[in-house]
Backbone as CSV, one residue per row, in Angstrom:
resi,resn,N_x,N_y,N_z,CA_x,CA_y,CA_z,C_x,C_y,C_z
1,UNK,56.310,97.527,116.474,57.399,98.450,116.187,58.594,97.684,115.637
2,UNK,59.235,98.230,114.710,60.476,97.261,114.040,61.366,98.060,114.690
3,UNK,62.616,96.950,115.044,63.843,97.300,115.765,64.885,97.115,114.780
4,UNK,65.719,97.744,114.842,66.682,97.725,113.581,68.112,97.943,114.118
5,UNK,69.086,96.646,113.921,70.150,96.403,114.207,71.325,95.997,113.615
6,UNK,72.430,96.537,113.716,73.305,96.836,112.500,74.911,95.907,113.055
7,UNK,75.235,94.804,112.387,76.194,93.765,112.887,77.395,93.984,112.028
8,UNK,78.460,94.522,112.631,79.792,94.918,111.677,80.686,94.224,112.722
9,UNK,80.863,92.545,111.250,81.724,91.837,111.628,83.099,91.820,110.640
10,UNK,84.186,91.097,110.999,85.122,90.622,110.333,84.772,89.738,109.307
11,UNK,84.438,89.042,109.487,84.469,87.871,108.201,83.234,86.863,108.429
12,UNK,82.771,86.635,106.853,82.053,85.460,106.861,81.936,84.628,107.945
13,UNK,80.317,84.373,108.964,80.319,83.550,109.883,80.656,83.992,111.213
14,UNK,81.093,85.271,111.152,81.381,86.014,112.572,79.835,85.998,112.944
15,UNK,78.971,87.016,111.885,77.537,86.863,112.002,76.447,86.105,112.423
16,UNK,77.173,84.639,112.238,76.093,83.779,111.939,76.531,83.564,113.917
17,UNK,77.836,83.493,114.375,77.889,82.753,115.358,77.489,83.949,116.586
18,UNK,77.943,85.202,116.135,77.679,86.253,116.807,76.086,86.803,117.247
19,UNK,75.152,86.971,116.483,73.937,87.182,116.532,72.802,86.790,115.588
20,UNK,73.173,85.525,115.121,72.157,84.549,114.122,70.964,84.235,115.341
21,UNK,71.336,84.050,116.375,70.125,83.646,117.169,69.308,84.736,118.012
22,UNK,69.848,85.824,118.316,69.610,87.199,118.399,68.651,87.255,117.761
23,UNK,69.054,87.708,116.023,67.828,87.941,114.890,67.003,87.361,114.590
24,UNK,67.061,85.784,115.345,65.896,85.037,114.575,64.989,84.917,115.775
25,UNK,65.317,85.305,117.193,64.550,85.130,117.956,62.894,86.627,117.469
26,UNK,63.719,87.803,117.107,63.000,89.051,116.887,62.306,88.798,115.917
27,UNK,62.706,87.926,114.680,61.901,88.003,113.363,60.147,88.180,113.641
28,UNK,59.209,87.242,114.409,58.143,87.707,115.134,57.712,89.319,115.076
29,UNK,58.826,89.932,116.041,58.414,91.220,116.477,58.578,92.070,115.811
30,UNK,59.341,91.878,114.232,59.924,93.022,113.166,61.310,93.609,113.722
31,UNK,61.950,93.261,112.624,63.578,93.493,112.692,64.166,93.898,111.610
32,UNK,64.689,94.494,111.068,65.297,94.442,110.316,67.008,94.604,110.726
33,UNK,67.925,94.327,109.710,69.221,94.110,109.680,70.348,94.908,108.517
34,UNK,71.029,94.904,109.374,72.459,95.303,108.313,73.352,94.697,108.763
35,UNK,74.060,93.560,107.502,75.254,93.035,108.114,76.200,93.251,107.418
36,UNK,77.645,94.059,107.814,78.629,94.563,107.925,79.422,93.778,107.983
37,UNK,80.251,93.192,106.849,81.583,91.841,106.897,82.752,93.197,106.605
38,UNK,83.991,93.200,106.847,85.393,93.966,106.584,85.918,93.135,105.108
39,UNK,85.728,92.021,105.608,86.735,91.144,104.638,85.539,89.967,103.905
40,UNK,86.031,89.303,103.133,85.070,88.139,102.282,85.956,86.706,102.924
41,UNK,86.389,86.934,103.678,87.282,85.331,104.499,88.530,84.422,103.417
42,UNK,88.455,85.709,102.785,89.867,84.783,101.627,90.628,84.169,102.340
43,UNK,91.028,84.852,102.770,92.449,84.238,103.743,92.498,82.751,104.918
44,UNK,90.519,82.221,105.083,90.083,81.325,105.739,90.406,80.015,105.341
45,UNK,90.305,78.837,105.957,90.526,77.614,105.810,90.351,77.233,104.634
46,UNK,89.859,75.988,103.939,89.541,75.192,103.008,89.204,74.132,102.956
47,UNK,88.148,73.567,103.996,88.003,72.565,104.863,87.259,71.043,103.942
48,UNK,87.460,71.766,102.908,86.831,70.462,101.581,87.450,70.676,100.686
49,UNK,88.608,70.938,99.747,89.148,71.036,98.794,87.671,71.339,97.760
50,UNK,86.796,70.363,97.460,86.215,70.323,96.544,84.976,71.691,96.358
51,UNK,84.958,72.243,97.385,83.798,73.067,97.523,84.752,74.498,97.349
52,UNK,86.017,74.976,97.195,86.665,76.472,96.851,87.924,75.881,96.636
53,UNK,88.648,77.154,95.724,89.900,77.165,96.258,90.302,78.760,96.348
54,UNK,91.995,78.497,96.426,92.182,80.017,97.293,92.148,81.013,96.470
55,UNK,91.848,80.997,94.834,91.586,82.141,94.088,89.901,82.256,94.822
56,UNK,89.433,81.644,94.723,87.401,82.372,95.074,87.072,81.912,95.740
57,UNK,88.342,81.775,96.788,87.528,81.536,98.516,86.661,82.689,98.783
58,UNK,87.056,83.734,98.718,86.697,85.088,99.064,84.892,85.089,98.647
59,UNK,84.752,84.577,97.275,83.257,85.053,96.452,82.546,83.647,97.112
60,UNK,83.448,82.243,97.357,82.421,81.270,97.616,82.241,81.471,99.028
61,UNK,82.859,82.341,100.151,82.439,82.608,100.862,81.400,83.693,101.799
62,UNK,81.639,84.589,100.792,79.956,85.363,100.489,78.657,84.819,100.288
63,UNK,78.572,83.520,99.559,77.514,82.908,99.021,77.233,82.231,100.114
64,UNK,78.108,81.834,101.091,78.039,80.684,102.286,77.627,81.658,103.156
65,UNK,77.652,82.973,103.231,77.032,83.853,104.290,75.358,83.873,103.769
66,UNK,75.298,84.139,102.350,74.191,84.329,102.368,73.113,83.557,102.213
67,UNK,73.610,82.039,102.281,73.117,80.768,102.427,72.889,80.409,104.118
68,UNK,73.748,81.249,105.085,73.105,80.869,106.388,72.089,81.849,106.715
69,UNK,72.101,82.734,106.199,71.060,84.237,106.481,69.922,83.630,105.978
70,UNK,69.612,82.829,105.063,68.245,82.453,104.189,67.857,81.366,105.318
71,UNK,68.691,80.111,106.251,68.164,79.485,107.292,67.590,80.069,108.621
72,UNK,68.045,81.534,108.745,67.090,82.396,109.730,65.630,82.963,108.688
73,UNK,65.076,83.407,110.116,63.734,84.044,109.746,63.651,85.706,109.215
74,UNK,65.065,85.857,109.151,65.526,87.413,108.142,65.987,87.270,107.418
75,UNK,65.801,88.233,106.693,66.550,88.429,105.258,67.089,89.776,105.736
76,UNK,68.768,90.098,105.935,69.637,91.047,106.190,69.475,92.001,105.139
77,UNK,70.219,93.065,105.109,71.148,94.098,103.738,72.544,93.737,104.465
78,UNK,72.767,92.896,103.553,74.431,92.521,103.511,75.536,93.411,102.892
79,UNK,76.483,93.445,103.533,77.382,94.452,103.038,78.602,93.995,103.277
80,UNK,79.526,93.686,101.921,80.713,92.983,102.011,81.477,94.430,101.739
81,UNK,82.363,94.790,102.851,83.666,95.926,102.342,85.204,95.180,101.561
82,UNK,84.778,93.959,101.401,85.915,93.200,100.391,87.224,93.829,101.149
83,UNK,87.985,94.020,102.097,89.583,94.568,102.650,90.093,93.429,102.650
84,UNK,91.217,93.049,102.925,91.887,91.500,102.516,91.666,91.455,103.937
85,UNK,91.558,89.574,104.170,91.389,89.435,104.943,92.798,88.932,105.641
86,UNK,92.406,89.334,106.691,93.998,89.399,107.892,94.753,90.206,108.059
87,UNK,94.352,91.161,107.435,95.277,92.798,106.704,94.175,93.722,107.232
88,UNK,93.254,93.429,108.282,92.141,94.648,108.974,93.172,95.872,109.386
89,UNK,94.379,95.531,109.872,95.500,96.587,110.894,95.658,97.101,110.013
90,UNK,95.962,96.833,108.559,96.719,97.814,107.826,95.728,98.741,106.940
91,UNK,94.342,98.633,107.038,93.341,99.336,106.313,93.696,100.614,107.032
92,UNK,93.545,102.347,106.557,93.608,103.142,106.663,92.705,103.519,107.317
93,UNK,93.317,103.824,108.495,92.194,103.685,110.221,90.038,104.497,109.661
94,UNK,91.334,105.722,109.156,89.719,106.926,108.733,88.859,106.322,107.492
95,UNK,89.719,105.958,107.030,88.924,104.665,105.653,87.880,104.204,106.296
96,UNK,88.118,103.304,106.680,87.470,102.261,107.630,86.114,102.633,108.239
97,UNK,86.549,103.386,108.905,85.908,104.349,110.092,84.517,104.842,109.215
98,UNK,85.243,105.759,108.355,84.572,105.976,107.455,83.022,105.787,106.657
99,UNK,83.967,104.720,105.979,82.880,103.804,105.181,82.058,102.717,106.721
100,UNK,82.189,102.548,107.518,81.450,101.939,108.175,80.378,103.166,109.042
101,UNK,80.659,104.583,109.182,79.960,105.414,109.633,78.889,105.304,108.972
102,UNK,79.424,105.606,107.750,78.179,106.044,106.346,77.328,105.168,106.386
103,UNK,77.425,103.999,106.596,76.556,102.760,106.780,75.755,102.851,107.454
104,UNK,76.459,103.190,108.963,75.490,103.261,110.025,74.536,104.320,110.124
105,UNK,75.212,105.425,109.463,74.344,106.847,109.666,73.044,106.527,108.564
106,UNK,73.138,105.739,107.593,72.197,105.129,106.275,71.427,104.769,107.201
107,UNK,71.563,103.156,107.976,70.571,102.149,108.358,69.987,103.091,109.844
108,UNK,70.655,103.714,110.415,69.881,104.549,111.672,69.263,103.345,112.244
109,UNK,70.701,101.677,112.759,70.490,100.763,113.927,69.552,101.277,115.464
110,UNK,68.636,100.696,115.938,68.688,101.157,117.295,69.923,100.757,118.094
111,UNK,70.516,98.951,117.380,71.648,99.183,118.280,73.020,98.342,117.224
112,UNK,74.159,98.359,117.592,74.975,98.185,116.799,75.653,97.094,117.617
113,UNK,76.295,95.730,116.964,76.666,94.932,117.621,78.429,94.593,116.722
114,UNK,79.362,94.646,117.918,80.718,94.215,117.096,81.350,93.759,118.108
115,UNK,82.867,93.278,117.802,83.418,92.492,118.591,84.285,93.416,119.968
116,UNK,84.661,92.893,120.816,85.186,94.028,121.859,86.730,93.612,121.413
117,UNK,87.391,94.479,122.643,88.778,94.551,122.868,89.846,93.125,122.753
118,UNK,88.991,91.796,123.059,89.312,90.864,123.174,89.032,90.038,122.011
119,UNK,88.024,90.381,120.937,87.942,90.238,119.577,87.012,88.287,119.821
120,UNK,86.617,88.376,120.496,86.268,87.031,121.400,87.475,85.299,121.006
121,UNK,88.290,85.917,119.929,89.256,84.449,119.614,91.190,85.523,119.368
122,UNK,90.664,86.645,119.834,92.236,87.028,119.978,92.745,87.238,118.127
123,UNK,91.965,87.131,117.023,92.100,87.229,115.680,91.987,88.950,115.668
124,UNK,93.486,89.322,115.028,93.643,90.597,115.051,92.173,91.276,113.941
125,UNK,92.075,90.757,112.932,91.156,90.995,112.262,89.906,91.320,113.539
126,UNK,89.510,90.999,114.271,88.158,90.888,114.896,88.352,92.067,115.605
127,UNK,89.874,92.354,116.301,90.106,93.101,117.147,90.244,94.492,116.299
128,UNK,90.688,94.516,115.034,90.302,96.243,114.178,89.090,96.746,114.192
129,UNK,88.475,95.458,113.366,86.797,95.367,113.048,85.884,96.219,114.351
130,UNK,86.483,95.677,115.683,85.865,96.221,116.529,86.099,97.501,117.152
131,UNK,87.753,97.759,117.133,88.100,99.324,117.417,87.127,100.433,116.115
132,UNK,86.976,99.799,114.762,86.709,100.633,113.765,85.293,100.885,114.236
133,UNK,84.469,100.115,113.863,83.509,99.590,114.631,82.537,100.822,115.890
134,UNK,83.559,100.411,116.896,83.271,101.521,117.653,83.533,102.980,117.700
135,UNK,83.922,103.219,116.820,84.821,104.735,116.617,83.758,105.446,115.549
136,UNK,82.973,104.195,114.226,82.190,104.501,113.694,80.878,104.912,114.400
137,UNK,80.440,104.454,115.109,79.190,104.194,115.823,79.142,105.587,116.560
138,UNK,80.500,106.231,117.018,80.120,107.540,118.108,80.405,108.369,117.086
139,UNK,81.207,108.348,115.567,81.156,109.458,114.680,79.800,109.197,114.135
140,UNK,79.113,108.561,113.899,77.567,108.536,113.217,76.454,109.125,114.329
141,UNK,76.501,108.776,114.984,76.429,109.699,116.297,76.306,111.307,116.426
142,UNK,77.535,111.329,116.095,78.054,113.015,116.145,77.369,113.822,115.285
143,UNK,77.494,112.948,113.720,77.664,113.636,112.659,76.339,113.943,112.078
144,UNK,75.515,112.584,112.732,74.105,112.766,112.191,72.697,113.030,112.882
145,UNK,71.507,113.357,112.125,70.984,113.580,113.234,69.183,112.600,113.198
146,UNK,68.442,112.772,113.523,67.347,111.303,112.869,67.756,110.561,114.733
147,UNK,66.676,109.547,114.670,67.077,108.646,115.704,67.460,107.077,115.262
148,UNK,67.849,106.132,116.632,68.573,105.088,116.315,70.057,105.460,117.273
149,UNK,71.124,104.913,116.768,72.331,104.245,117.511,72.331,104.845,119.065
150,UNK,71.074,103.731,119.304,71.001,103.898,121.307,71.672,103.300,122.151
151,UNK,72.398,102.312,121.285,72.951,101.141,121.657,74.369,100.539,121.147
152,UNK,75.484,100.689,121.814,76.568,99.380,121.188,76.681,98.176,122.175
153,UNK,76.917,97.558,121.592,77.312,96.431,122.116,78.585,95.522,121.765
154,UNK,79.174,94.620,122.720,80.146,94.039,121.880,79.797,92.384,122.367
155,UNK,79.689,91.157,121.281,79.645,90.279,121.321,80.870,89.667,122.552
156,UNK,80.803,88.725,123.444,81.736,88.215,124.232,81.113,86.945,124.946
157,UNK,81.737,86.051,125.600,81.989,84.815,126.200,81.925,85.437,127.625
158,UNK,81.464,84.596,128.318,81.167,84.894,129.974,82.313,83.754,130.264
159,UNK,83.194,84.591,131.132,84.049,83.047,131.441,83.672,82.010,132.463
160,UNK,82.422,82.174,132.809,82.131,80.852,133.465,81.348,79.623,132.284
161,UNK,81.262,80.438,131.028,80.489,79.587,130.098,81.618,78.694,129.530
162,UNK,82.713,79.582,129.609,84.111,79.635,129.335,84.720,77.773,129.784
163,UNK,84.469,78.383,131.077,84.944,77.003,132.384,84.413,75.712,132.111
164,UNK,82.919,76.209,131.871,81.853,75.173,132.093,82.344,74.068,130.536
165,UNK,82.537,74.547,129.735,82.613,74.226,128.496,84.077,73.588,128.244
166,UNK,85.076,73.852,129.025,86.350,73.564,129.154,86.174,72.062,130.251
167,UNK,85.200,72.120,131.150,85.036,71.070,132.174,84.716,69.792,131.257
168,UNK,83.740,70.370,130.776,82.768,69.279,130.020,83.756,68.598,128.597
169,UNK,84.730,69.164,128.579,85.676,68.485,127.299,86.692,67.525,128.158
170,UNK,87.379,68.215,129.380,87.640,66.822,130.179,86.764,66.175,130.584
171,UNK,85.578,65.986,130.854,85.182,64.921,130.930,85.206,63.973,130.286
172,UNK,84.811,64.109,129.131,85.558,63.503,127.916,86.531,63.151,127.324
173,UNK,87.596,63.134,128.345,89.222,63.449,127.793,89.462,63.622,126.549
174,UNK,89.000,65.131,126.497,89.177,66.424,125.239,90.053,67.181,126.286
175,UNK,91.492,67.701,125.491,92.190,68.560,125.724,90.954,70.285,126.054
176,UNK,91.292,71.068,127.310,90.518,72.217,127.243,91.176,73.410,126.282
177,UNK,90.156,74.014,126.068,90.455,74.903,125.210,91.658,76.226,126.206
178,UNK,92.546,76.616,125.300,93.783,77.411,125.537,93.941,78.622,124.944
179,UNK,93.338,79.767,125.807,92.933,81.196,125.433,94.594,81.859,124.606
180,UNK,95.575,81.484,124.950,96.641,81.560,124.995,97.310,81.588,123.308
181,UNK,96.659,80.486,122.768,96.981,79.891,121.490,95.406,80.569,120.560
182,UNK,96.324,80.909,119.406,95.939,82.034,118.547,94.185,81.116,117.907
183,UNK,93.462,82.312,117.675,91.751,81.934,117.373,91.405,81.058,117.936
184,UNK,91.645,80.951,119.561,90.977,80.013,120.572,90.059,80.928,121.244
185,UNK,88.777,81.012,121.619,87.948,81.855,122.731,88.692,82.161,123.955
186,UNK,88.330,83.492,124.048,88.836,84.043,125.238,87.103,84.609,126.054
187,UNK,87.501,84.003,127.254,86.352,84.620,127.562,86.823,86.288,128.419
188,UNK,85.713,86.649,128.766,85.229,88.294,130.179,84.786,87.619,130.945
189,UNK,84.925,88.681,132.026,84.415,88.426,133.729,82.871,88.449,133.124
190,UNK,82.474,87.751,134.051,81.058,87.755,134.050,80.263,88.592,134.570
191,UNK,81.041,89.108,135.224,80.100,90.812,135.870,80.312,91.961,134.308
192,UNK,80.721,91.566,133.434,80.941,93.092,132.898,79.602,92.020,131.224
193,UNK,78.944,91.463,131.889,77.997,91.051,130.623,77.059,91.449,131.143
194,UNK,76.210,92.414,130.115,74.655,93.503,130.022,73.601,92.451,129.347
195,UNK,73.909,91.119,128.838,72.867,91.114,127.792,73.099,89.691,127.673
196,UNK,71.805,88.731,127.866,72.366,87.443,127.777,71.039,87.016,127.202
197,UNK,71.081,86.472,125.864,70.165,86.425,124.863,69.768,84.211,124.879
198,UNK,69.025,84.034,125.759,69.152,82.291,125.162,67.921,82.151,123.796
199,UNK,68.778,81.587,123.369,68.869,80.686,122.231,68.202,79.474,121.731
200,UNK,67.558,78.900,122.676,67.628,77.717,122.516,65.902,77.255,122.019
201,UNK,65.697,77.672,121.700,64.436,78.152,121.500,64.656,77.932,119.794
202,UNK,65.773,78.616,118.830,66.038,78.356,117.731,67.192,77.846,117.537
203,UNK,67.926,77.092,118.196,69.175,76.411,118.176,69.196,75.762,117.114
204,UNK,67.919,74.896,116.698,68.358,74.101,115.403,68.357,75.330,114.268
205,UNK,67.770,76.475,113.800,68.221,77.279,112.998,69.585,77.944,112.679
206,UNK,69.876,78.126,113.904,70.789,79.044,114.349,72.481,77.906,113.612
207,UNK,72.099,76.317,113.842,73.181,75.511,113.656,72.777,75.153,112.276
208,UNK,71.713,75.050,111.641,72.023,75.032,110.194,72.723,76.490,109.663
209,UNK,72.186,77.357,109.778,72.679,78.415,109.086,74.189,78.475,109.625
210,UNK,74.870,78.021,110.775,76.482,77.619,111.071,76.891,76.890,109.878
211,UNK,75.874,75.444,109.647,76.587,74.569,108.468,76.422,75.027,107.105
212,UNK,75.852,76.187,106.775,76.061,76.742,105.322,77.332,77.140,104.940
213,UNK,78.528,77.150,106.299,79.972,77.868,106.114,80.779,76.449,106.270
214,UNK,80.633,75.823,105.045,81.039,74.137,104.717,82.327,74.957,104.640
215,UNK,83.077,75.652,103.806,84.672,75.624,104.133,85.273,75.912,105.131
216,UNK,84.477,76.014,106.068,84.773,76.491,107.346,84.968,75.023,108.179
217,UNK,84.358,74.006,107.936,84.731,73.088,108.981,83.976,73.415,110.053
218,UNK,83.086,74.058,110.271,82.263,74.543,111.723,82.470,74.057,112.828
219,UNK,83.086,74.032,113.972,82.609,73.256,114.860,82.617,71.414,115.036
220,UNK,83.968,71.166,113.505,84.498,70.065,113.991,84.867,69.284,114.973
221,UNK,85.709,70.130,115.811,86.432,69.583,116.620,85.818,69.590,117.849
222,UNK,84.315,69.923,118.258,83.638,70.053,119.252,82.326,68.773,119.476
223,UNK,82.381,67.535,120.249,81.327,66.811,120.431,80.073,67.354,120.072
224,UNK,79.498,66.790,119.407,77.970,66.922,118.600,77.324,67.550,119.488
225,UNK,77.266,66.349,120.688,76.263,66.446,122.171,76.561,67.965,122.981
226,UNK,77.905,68.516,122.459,77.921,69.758,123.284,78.074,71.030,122.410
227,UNK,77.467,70.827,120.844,76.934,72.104,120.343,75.989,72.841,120.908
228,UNK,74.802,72.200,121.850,73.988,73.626,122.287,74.693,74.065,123.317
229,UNK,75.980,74.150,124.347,76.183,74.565,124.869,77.393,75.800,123.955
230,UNK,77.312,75.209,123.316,77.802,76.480,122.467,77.230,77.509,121.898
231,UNK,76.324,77.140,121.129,75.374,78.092,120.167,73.949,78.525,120.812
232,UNK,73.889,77.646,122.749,72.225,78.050,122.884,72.078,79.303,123.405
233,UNK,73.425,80.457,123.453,72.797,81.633,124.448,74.236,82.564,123.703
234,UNK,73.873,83.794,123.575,74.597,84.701,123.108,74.766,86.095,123.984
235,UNK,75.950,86.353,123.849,76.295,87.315,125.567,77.164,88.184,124.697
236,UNK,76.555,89.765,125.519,76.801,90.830,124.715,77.410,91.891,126.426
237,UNK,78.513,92.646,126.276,78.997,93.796,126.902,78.590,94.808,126.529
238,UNK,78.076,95.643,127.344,77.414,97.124,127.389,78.304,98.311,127.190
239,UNK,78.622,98.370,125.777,79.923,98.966,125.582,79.287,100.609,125.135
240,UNK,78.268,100.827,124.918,77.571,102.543,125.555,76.468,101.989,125.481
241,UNK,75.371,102.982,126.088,76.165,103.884,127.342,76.325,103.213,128.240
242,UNK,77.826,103.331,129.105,78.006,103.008,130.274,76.760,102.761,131.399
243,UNK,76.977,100.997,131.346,75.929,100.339,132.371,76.384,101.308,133.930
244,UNK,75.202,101.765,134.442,75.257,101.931,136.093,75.221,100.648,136.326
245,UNK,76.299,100.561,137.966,76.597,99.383,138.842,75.015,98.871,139.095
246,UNK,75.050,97.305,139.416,73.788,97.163,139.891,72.890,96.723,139.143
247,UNK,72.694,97.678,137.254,72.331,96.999,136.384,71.561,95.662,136.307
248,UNK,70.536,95.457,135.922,70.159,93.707,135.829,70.276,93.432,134.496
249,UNK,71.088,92.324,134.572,71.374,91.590,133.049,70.165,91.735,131.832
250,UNK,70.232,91.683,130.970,68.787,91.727,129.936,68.623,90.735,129.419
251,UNK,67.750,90.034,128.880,67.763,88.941,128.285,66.876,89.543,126.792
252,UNK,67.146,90.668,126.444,67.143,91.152,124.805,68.024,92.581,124.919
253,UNK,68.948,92.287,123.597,69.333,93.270,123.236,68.729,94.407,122.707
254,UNK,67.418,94.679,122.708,66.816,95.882,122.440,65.964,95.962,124.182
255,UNK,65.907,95.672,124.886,65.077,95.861,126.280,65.659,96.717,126.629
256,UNK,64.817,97.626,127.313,65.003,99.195,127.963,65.249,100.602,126.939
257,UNK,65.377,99.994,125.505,65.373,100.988,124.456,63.667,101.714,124.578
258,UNK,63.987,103.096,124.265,62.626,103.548,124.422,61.632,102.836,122.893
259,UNK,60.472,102.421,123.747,59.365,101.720,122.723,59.613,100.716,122.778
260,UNK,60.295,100.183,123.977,60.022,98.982,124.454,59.066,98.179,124.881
């Protein structure tokens, strides 16, 4: 049975870090994809002079999305909505909403994955993406009829992965990371995570298709030795339908969907 899951992120590389290892674990079982960018990452770093500059950051960073999608075992339907990037607040809420319904009501996801309330780095962009996001998902819902959107979810950090990962940089006397200071990870309680996907199984995929986003600088500033504790497990909030208390964590985001 193919499961079909629909990822409406902010920008170039939200994807890749959000549920690149998700999709490549399913490729096996039949998957297909829709990935949903707001913006083309104009407004993003420039972490090589020689590889963009800030007129066609935007287009060379499309190509860098679709250069990490070709290192997984899917091939997506990519969908760039080109909105400037960093300017998500000021897109015209029903716009938005909108054009990301139509999408969803098209691909008929079993489940839909975006960022929550906390936008997982506090980047207002992540935090629209995800109000729109979710607002789309219950009007496609409403409006349409066919099966599919059984599922939202919102990508998030468990804050003990949070801790653990902050420990392990003092050990090293690495300054810890500071939720406080702007596009730093914020993690959630760890009771409010439905879905804890490891990774590690395709970690080396999952981190090439990271290094296809060369203007990005990936994961510079993080010891080599403690990239799989970054990229080996991906944790998702049960943002509908409301998990009953008690719940046992899942270790796939499609488990307990009917035709399971």
């Amino acid at each position: 049975m193919t499961r079909r899951l629909a990822a409406v992120f902010a920008h170039p590389d939200d994807d890749t870090y959000g549920v690149g290892g998700t999709v490549d674990l399913q490729a096996d079982e039949g998957i297909e994809v829709t990935a949903v960018l707001a913006t083309s990452g104009n407004a993003g770093r420039i972490f090589d002079p020689s590889l963009a500059t800030r007129r066609n950051l935007g287009k060379v960073r499309e190509g860098e999305d679709r250069a990490a999608w070709a290192e997984l075992a899917v091939k997506p339907t990519l969908q760039f909505l080109r909105y400037p990037d960093g300017g998500l607040s000021t897109v015209p809420r029903d716009e938005l909403v909108g054009r990301i319904a139509e999408l969803l009501a098209a691909a008929r996801p079993d489940v839909v994955v975006t960022f929550g309330p906390e936008g997982v780095t506090g980047h207002e962009d992540h935090i629209a993406i995800g109000k729109a996001a979710t607002a789309a998902f219950h009007r496609a819902r409403d409006e349409s009829s066919g099966g599919g959107l059984a599922r939202l979810l919102y990508v998030a950090i468990p804050q003990s992965r949070l801790d653990r990962l902050n420990a392990l940089l003092r050990e090293r006397g690495m300054e810890p990371l500071d939720p406080t200071q702007p596009f730093v990870p914020r993690g959630v309680p760890d009771e409010v995570i439905a879905v804890m996907v490891d990774c590690s199984s395709v970690y080396q995929r999952k981190l090439e298709a990271l290094r296809q986003h060369r203007t990005q600088g990936e994961l510079e500033d993080v010891p080599f030795e403690l990239w799989p504790e970054v990229l080996g497990r991906e944790a998702f909030v049960m943002a509908w339908p409301d998990p009953a208390p008690g719940d046992p964590v899942l270790s796939d985001v499609f488990e307990g969907l009917p035709g399971d």
